[in-house]
C-alpha positions as CSV (number, residue, x, y, z in Angstrom):
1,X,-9.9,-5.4,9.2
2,X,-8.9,-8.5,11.0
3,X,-5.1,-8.3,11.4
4,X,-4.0,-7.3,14.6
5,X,-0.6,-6.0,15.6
6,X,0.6,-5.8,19.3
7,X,1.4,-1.9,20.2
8,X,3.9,-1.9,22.7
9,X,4.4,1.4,24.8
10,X,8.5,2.3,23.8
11,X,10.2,2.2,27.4
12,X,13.4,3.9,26.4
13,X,14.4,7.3,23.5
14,X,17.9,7.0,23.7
15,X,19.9,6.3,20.3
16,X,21.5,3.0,22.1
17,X,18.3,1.9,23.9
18,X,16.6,2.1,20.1
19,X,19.3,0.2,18.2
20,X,19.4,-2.6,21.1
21,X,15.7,-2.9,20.8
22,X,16.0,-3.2,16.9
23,X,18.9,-6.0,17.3
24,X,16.2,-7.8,19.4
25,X,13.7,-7.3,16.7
26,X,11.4,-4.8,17.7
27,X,11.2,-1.7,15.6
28,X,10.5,1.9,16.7
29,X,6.9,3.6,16.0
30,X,4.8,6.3,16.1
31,X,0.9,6.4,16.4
32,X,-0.9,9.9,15.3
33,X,-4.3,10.7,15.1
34,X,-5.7,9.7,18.5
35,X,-6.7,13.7,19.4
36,X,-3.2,15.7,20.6
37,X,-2.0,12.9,21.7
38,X,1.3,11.0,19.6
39,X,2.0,7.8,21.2
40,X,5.5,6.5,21.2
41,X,5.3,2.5,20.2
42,X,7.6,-0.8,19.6
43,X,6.5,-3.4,17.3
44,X,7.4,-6.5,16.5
45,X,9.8,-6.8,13.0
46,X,8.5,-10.3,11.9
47,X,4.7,-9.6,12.4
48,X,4.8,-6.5,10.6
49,X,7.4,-7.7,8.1
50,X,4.3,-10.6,7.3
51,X,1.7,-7.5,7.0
52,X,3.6,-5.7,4.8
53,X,3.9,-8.1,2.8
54,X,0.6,-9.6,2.7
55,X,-1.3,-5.7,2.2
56,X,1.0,-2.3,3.1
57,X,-2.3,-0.4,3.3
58,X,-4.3,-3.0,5.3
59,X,-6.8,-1.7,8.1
60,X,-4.9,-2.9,11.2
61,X,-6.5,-3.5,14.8
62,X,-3.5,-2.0,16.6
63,X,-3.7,-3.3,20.5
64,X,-2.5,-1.8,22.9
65,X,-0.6,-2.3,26.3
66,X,-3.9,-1.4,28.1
67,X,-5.7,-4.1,25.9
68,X,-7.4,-1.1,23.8
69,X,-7.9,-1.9,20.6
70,X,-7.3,0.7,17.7
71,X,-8.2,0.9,13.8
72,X,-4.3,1.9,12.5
73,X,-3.1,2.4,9.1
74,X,0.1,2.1,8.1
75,X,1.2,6.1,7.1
76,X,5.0,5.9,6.7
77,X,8.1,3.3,6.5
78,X,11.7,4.5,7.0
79,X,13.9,1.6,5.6
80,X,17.6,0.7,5.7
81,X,19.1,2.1,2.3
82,X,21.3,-0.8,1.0
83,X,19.6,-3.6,3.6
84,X,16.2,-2.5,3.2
85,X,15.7,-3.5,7.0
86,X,12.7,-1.6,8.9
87,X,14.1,1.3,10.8
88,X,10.5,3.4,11.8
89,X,7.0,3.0,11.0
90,X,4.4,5.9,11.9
91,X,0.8,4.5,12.3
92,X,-2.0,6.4,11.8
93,X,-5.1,6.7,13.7
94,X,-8.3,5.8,11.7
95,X,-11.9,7.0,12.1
96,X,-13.9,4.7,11.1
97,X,-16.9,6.8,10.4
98,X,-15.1,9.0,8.3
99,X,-14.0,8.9,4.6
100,X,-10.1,8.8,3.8
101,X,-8.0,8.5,0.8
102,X,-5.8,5.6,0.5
103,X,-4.0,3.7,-2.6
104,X,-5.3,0.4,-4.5
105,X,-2.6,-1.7,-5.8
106,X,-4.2,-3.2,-8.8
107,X,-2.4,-6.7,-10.4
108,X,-2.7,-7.6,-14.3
109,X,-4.1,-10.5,-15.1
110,X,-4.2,-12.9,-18.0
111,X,-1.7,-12.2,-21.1
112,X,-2.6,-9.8,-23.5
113,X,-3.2,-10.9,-27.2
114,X,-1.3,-8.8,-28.8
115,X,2.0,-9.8,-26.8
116,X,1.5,-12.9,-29.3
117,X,1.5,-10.4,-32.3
118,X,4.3,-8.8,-31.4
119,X,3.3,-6.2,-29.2
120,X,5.4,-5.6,-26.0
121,X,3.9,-4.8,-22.4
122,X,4.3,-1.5,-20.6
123,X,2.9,-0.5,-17.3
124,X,2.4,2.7,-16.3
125,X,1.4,2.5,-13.1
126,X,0.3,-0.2,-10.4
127,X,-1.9,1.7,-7.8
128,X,-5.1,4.3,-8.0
129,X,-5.5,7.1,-5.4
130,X,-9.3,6.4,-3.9
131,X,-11.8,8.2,-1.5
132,X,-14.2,5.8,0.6
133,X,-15.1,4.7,4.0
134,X,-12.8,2.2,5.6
135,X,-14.7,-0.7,5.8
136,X,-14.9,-0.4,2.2
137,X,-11.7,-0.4,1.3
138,X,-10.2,-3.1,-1.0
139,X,-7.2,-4.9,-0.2
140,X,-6.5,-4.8,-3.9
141,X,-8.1,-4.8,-7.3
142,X,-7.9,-7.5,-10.1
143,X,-8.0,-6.5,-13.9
144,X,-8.1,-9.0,-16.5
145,X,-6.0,-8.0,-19.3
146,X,-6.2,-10.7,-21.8
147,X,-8.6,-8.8,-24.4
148,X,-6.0,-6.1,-24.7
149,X,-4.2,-6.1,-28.6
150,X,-1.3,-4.4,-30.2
151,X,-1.4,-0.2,-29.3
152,X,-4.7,-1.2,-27.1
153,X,-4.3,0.7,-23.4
154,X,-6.2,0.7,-20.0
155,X,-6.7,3.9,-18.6
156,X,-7.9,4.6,-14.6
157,X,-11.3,5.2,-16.3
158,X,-11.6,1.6,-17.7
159,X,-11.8,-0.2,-14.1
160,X,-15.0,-0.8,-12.1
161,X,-14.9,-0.2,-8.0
162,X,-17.8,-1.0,-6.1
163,X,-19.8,1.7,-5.0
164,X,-18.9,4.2,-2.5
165,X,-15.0,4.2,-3.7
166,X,-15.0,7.7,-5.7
167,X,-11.5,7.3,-7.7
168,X,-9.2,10.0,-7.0
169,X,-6.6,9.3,-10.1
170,X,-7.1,11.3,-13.0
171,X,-9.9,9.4,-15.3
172,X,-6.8,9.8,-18.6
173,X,-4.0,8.3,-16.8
174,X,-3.1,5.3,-18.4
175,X,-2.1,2.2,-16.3
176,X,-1.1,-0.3,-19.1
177,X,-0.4,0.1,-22.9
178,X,0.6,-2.6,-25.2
179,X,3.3,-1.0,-27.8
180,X,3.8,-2.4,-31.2
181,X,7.1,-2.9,-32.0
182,X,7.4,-0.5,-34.5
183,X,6.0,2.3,-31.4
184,X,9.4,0.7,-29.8
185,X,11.9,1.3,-32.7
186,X,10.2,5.5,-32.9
187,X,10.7,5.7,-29.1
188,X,14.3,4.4,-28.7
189,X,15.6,6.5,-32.0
């Protein structure tokens, strides 16, 4: 939890005051979860464009105009359609002495031996559903996937967390297969 992001109080609601603030580069927010309270917030584009990209799901210390410094998740992104441009992000209050369910993003590593007998690479899925305190929460998992042959699979139930991150995925749900070609030709017919 060590990137911080500067929580600026919003000054104006209007549709025009909103737009000129996002042609300036600061982009409309929301911040829930601190009791009743929903706190109306700007942020800078570029420094949360370089979070995003670095982990969406990242423990942020969100600071404040009063110098108060928050634990924030990100909860929701509105985007541009065709530009993909930020338009909205709602943060989220976190309580750090309390459980929550976040995703994983898990990357494949290595090249699976049976891509060199033919077999061709499918992925299911890239991200688990998991329950653990939020100190504890990984930025993102690696799985090797080198050992993996022709019509071998990884399911949610072949990967290791630490301890204290209960996977909420279903155990079945597979993440990667590797297809024989023949599997390929039935498919597509």
């Amino acid at each position: 939890m060590s990137k911080f992001i500067q929580l600026n109080k919003r000054t104006g609601e209007t549709k025009s005051h909103i737009n000129q603030a996002r042609k300036q580069g600061r982009i409309p927010a929301v911040l829930y979860g601190i009791g009743k309270d929903t706190l109306s917030l700007e942020v800078n584009e570029k420094e949360m464009l370089n979070i995003l990209k670095k982990n969406p799901r990242a423990i942020l210390q969100g600071k404040t105009s009063d110098d108060k410094v928050l634990p924030i998740v990100v909860q929701n992104i509105q985007r541009e359609t065709l530009s993909g441009k930020l338009l909205h992000i709602d943060f989220h209050h976190v309580n750090m002495t309390e459980s929550m369910d976040s995703k994983v993003t898990i990357h494949f590593l290595g090249e699976a031996i049976g891509l060199k007998s033919g077999g061709v690479l499918q992925v299911e899925k890239y991200e688990v559903e998991v329950r653990c305190m939020p100190g504890d929460l990984p930025t993102s998992m690696e799985v090797d996937i080198s050992g993996l042959d022709a019509g071998d699979q990884l399911l949610v139930s072949d990967l290791i967390f630490q301890d204290g991150i209960e996977v909420l995925t279903d155990p079945g749900t597979v993440m990667i297969q590797i297809k024989t070609v023949h599997e390929e030709v039935e498919e597509t017919a």
